[in-house]
C-alpha positions in Angstrom: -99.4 15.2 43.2 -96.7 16.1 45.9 -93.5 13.5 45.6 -90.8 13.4 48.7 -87.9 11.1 49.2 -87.9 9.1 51.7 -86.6 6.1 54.2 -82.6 5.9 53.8 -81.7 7.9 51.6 -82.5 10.7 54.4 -81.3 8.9 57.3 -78.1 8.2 55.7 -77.6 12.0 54.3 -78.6 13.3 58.1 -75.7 11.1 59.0 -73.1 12.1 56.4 -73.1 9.0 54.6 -72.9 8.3 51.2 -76.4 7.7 49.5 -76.7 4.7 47.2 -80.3 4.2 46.4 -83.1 7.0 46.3 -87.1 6.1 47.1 -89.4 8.1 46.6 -93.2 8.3 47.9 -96.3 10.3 46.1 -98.9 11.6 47.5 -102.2 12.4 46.1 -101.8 10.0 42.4 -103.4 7.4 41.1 -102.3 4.5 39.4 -103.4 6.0 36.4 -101.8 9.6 36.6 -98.3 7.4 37.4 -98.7 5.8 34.2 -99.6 8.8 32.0 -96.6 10.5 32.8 -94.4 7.5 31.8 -94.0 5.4 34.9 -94.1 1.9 34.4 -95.8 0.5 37.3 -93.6 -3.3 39.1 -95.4 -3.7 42.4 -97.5 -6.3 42.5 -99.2 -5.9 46.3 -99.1 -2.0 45.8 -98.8 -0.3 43.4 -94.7 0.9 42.8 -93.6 2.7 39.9 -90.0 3.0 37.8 -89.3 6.2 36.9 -89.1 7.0 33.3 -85.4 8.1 33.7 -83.7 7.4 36.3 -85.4 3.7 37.0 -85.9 4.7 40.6 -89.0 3.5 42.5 -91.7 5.7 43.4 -94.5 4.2 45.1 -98.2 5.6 45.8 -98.6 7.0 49.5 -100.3 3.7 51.4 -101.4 2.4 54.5 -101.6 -1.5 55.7 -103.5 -3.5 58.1 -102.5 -6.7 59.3 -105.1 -9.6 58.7 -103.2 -12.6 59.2 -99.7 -14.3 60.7 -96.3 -13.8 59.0 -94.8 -12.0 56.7 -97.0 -12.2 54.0 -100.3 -11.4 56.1 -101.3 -8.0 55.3 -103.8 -6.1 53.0 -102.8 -2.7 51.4 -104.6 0.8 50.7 -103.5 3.0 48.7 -105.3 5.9 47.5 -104.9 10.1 47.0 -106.6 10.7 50.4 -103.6 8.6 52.2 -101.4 11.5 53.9 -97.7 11.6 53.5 -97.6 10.9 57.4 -100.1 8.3 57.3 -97.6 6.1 55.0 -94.7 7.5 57.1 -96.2 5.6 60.2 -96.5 2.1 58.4 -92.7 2.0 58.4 -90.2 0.3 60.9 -87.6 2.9 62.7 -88.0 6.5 63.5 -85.0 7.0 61.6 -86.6 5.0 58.6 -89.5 7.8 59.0 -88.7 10.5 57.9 -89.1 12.5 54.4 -87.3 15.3 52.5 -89.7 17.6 50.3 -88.4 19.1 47.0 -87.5 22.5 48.5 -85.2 20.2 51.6 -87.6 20.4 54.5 -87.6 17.2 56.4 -90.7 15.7 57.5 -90.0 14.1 61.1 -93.3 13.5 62.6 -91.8 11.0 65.0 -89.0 12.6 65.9 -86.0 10.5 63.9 -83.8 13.1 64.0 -83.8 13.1 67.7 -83.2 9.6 67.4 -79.9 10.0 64.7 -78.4 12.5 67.2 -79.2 10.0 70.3 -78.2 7.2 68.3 -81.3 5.1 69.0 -82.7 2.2 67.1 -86.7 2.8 68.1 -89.8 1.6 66.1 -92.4 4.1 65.1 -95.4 2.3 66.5 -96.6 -0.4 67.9 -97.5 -2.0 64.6 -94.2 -2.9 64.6 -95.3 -5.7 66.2 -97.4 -7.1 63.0 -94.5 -7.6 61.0 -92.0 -10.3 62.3 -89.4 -9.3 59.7 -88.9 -5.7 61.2 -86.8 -8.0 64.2 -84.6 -8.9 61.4 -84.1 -5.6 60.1 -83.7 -4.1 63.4 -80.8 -6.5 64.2 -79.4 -5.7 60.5 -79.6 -1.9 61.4 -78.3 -2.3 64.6 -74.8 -4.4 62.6 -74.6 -1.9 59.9 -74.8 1.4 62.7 -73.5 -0.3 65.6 -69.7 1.3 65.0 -71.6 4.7 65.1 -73.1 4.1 68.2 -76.2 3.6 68.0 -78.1 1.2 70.2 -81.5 -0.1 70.4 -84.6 1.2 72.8 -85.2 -0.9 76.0 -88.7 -0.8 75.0 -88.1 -1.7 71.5 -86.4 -4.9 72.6 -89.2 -5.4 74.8 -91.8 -5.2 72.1 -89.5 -7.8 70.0 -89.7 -9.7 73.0 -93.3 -9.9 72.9 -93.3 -10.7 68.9 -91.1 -13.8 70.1 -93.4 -14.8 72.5 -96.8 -15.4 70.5 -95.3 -16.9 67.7 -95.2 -14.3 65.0 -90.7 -15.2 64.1 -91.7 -19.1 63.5 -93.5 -17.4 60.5 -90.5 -16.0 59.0 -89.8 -18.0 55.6 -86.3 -19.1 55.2 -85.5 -17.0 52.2 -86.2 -13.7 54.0 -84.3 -14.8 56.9 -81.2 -15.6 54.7 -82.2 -12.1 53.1 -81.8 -10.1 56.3 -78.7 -12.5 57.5 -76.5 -12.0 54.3 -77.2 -8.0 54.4 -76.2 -8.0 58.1 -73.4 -10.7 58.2 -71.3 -8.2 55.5 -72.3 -4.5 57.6 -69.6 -3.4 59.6 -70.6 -5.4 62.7 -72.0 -8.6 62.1 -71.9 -9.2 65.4 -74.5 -7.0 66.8 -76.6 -9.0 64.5 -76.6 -11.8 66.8 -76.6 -10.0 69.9 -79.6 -7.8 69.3 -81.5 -11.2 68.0 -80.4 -12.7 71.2 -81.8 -10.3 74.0 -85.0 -10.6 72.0 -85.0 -14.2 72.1 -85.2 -14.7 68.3 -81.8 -15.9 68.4 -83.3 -19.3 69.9 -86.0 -19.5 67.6 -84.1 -18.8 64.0 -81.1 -20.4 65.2 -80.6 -22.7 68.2 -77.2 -23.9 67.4 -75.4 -20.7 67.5 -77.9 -19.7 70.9 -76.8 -22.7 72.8 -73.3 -21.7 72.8 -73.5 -19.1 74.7 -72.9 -20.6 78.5 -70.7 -23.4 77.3 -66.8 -22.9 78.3 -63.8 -23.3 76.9 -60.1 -24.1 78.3 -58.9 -20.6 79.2 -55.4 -20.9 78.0 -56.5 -21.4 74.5 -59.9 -19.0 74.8 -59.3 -16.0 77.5 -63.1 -15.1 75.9 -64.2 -18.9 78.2 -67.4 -18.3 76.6 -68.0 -20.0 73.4 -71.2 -17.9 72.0 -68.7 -14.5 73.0 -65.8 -16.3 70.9 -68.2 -16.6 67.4 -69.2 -12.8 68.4 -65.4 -12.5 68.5 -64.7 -14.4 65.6 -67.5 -12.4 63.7 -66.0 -8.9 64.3 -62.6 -10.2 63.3 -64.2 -11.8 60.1 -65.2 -8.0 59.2 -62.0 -6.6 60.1 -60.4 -8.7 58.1 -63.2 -7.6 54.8 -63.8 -11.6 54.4 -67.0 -12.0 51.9 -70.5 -13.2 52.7 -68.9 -17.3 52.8 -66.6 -16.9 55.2 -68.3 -14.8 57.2 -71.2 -17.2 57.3 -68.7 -20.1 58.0 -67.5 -17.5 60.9 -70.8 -17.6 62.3 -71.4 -21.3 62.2 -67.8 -22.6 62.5 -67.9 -23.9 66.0 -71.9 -25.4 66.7 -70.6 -28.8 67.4 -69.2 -27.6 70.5 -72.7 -27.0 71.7 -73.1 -30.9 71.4 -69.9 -31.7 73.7 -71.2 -34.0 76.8 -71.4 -31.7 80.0 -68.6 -33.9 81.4 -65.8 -33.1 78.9 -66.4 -29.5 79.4 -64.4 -27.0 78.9 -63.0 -29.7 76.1 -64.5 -30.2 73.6 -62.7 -33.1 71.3 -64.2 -33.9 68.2 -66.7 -31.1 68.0 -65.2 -30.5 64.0 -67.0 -33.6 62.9 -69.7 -33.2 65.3 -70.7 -29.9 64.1 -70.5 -30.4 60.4 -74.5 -31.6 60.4 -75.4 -29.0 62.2 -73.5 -26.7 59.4 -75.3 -28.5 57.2 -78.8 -28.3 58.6 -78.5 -24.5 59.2 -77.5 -23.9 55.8 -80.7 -26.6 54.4 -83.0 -24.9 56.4 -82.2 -21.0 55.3 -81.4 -22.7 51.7 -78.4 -20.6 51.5 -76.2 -20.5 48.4 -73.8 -23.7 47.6 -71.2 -21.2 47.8 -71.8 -20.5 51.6 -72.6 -23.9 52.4 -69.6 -25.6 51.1 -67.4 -23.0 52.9 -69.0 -23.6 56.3 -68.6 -27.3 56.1 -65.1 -27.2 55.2 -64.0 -24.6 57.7 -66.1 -26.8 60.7 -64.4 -29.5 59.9 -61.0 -28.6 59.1 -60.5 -25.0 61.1 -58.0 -26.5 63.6 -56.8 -28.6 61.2 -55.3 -25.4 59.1 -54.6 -23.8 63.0 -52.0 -26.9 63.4 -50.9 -27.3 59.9 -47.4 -27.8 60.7 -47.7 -30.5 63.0 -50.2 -32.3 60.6 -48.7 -35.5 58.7 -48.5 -35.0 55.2 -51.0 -37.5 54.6 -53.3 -35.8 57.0 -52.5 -32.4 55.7 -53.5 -33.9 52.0 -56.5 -35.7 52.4 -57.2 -32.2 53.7 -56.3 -30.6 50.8 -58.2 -33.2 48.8 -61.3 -33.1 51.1 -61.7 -29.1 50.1 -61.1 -29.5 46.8 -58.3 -26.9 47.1 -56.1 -28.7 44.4 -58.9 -28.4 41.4 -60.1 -25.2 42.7 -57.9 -23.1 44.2 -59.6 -19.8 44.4 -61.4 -21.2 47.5 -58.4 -21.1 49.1 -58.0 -17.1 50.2 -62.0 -17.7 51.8 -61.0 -20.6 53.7 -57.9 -18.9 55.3 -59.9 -15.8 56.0 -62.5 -17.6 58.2 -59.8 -19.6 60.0 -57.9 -16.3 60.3 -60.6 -14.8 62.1 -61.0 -17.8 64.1 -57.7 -17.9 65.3 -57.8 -14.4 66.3 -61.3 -14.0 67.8 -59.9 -14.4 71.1 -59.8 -11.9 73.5 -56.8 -10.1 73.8 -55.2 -11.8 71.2 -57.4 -10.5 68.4 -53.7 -9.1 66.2 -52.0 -11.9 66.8 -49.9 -13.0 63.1 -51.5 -16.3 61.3 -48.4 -17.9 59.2 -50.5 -21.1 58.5 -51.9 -19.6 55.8 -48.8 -18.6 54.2 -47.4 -22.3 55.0 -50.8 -23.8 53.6 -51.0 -21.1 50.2 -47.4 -23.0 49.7 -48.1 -26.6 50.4 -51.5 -26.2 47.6 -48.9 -24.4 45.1 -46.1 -27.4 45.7 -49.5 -30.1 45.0 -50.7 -28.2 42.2 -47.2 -28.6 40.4 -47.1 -31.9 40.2 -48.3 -32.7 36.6 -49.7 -36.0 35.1 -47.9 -35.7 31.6 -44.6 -37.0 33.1 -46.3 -40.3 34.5 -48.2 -40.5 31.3 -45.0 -40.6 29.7 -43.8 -43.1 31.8 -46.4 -45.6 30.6 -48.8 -45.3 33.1 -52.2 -46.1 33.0 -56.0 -45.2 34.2 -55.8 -45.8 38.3 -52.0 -45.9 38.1 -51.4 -42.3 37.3 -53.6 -41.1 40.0 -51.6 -43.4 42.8 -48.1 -41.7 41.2 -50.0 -38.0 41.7 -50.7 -38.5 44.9 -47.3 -39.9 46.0 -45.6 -37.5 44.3 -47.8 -34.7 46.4 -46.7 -36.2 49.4 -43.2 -36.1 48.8 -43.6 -32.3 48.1 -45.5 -32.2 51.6 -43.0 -33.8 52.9 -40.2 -31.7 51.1 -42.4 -28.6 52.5 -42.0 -30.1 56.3 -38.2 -30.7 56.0 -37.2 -27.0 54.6 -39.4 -25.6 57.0 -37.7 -27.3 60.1 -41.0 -29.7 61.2 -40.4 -32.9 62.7 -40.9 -35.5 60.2 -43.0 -38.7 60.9 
């Protein structure tokens, strides 16, 4: 029985990087000589183990074969006679590939370290092609290493290419394509994410309304970016910048689909794509079944992003059924997520990317001033069942419109 380490925890040490999770692979076991020692065997496919002490996994050296579409379509053998570099040579990346015996000799038989110190994202083998998820995880790589430098092989987009082409990404099921998405919407480049997906021509396939924005303009004076697919790459990289969590980051992403509905001739304008892209939001989010969470935050922020951009010329009516709409009033923790996407959106313009965003500090106090207003005192005024909530809401308007006059806006 010879156990090595293996995958990231070797990459990521080769690079410097802190090392979060450990795997291990054994060679030469059976199921049975795992077990006697105390491992308590989890995989179901193949067989995995937890270490007795640390909970770590250790799974059996194995090698697959692909017998059907998808994901899911592969048979498993594991046995003593499979080799450490015949389980080695199942796996995505060459920097993926590599193992670290007990005494600290790496085992590179395709040449990863080359690939760390060229910075290259390149699969091991052409049974890359078998598994449509590795796209996914090459595009999450390439978000999570992209500020290092590292970018993918020609001929590795080219084999993606090909995985587009027959059909194997319209077998991807929605929850591992969330999966892949949430991991690489929160690594230090989101953005890459989508690019890399997009010169494979996944993007299209997994999703078509952020892919049909690129090629659609903008006005220039408000967007120097024109393009509308490079201003959601924009307003991605500003969402990490800004260390937004996985909601608005998603609502980054999907903020601005509508504008891929806009009739050719109102181009560059595109009024009304809020409400228009707020199915769309919705679809997207149905179709990858993300959480409520995610989906909540993306609908509010398509429809009411330039809403919070313009807050100071919005009526106070306006500017409350706003309010009301997000549910900002009853749950105000929601509020820091939805400034952070708008944030980013207001900044993912190029050349204006540290640009200062005071609406949020004007909209943080126009939810405080509502929140203040307190139903005891119209309670104690006699009031009654609908009655009390008509006296809330007037009295929040007057504190809107309180707001507008100290801060020097025209009123109405």
């Amino acid at each position: 029985m010879e156990i090595y380490e293996v995958g990231g925890a070797v990459r990521d040490r080769m690079l410097g990087l802190p090392v979060h999770e450990h795997d291990w692979v054994v060679v030469g076991a059976t199921p049975e000589a795992m077990t006697e020692r105390g491992f308590r065997p989890v995989g179901r496919e193949f067989p995995v183990f937890l270490h007795p002490e640390t909970g770590e996994e250790y799974a059996l050296a194995r090698t697959e074969r692909k017998t059907a579409p998808g994901y899911h379509g592969f048979s498993f053998h594991a046995s003593p006679s499979v080799s450490l570099a015949e389980d080695l040579a199942r796996r995505d990346l060459t920097i993926n590939a590599m193992a670290e015996a007990p005494d600290g000799t790496i085992i590179d038989p395709f040449d990863g370290r080359g690939d760390l110190e060229s910075r290259c994202l390149r699969h091991v083998s052409d049974a890359f092609r078998e598994d449509p998820v590795r796209i996914l995880r090459l595009a999450r790589f390439a978000a999570r290493f992209a500020p290092l430098g590292f970018r993918v092989a020609d001929d590795t987009i080219a084999l993606c290419r090909e995985m587009v082409r027959s059909g194997e990404v319209d077998a991807l099921v929605p929850e591992r394509v969330w999966q892949e998405m949430a991991k690489a919407l929160m690594a230090p480049a989101p953005d890459a994410f989508i690019r890399t997906l997009r010169r494979c021509g996944a993007l299209a396939i997994l999703f078509p309304e952020i892919d049909r924005l690129f090629g659609i303009p903008q006005p220039e004076d408000h967007h120097p970016e024109v393009d509308t697919g490079e201003h959601v790459l924009l307003v991605l990289q500003q969402a990490a910048r800004l260390n937004s969590d996985l909601p608005a980051r998603f609502a980054a992403l999907v903020h601005d689909v509508g504008k891929g509905l806009t009739p050719a001739a109102e181009l560059p304008r595109h009024r009304g794509h809020e409400a228009r892209g707020v199915p769309l939001a919705d679809a997207i989010s149905k179709r990858l079944r993300v959480p409520s969470e995610c989906r909540d935050l993306a609908r509010g922020v398509t429809r009411y992003h330039l809403h919070c951009h313009r807050i100071r010329t919005l009526r106070p009516q306006t500017l409350l059924d706003m309010l009301e709409m997000l549910d900002l009033l009853r749950r105000p923790a929601r509020l820091d997520t939805f400034l952070l996407a708008c944030e980013a959106d207001y900044r993912g313009r190029l050349g204006l990317e540290n640009r200062p965003y005071p609406q949020a500090e004007y909209l943080r106090e126009a939810v405080e001033r509502c929140r203040r207003v307190d139903a005891t005192r119209f309670v104690e005024q006699g009031l009654k069942g609908p009655a009390i909530g008509e006296a809330i809401r007037h009295a929040r308007l007057q504190s809107l419109k309180d707001l507008r006059a100290e801060k020097g806006d025209a009123p109405d």
